[in-house]
C-alpha positions in Angstrom: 0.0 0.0 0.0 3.3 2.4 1.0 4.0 2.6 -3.2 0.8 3.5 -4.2 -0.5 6.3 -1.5 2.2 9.0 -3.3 -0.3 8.2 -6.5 -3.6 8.4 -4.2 -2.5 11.3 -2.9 -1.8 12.9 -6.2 -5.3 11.8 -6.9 -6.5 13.3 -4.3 -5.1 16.5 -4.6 -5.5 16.9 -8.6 -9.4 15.8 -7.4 -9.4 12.6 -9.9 -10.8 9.5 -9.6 -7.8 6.7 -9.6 -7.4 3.8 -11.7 -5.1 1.3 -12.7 -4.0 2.7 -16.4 -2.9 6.1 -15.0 -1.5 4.7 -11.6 1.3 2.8 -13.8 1.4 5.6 -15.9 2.2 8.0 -13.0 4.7 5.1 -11.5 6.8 4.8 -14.7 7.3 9.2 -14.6 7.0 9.3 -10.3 9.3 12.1 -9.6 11.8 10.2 -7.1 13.8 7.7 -8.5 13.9 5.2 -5.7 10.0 4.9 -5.7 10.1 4.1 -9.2 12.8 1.6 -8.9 10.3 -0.4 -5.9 7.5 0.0 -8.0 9.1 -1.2 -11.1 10.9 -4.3 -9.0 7.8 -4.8 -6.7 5.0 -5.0 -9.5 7.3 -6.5 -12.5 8.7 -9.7 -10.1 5.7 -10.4 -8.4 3.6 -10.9 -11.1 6.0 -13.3 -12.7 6.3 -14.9 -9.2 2.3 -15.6 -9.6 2.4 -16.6 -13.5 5.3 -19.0 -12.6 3.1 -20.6 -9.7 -0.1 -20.3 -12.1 2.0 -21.8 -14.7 3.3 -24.6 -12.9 -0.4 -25.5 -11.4 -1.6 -25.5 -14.6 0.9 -27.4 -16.2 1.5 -24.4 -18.7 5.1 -24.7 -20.2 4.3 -21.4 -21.7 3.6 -19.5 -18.7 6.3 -21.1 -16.9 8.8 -19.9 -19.0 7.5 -16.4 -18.9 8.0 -16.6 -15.3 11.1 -17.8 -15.4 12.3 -15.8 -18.0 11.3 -12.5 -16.4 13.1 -13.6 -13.2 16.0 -14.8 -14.4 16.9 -11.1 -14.9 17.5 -11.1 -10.6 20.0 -14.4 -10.6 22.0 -12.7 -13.3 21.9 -9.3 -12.0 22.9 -10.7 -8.4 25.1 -13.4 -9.8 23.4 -16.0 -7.6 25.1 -19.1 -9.8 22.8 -21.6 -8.2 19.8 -20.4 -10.0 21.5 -19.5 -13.1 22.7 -23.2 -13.5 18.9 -24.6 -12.9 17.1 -21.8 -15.0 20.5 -23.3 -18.0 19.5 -27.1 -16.8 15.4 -26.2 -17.3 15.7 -24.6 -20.3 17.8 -27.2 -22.3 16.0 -30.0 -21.0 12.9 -28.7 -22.4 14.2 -27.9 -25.6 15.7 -31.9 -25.6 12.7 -33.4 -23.9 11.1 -35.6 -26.0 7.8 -35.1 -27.9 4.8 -37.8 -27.7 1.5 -37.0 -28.8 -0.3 -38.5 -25.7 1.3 -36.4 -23.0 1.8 -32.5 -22.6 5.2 -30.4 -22.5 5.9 -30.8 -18.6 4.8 -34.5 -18.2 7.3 -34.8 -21.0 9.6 -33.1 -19.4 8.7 -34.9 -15.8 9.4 -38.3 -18.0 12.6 -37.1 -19.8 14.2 -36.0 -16.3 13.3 -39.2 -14.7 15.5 -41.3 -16.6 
C-alpha cells in the first residue's frame, strides 16, 4: 500500500478518480527515483512470481517460461550461480525433452528427467 498512496495522494489533490491505467502511468514518470525503482521491481517480479506458480499448477510450459524468464533477470543481475545453473539445466532439457502426442510439455519433461 506504501508505493501506491504518493499516486492516491496525487489523486486526491489533482481531485481525480484513480485507476489502474494512470497509476502505472504515474509510476513509470514518479518524480523520485527510488519509488520508481520499488515500483518497477515490486509489481514487475511479483507478477511473474504468480504466473510462474499459475503456470506450474496449470501445467502451462508457456507460462512457466514467462515466469522464469522475467526472473532470471534477478539471478543474473545478483550473480546467484545456483539459479542461473537450474534456470541453464530447465531450459535445455525442455528444448531436448522428447515429444509424444499422448502427454503435454511438462509431463514430458517430468518423463525425460526421470530417466
Amino acid at each position: 500500500m506504501f508505493l501506491l498512496q504518493p499516486y492516491l495522494d496525487h489523486c486526491q489533490h489533482q481531485r481525480i478518480p484513480p485507476n489502474v491505467h494512470d497509476a502505472m502511468h504515474w509510476m513509470q514518470q514518479a518524480p523520485n527515483p527510488t519509488h520508481k525503482y520499488m515500483c518497477e521491481i515490486t509489481f514487475t517480479h511479483l507478477l511473474s512470481l504468480f504466473m510462474y506458480r499459475q503456470g506450474v499448477r496449470n501445467r502451462d510450459p508457456s507460462i512457466v517460461l514467462f515466469g522464469e524468464t522475467t526472473l532470471s533477470e534477478l539471478f543474473y543481475g545478483t550473480h546467484i550461480t545456483t539459479y542461473m545453473e537450474l534456470y541453464h539445466r530447465h531450459i535445455t532439457t525442455y528444448l531436448k525433452a522428447p515429444s509424444t502426442s499422448a502427454a503435454g510439455p511438462l509431463t514430458q519433461l517430468e518423463l525425460f528427467t526421470k530417466c
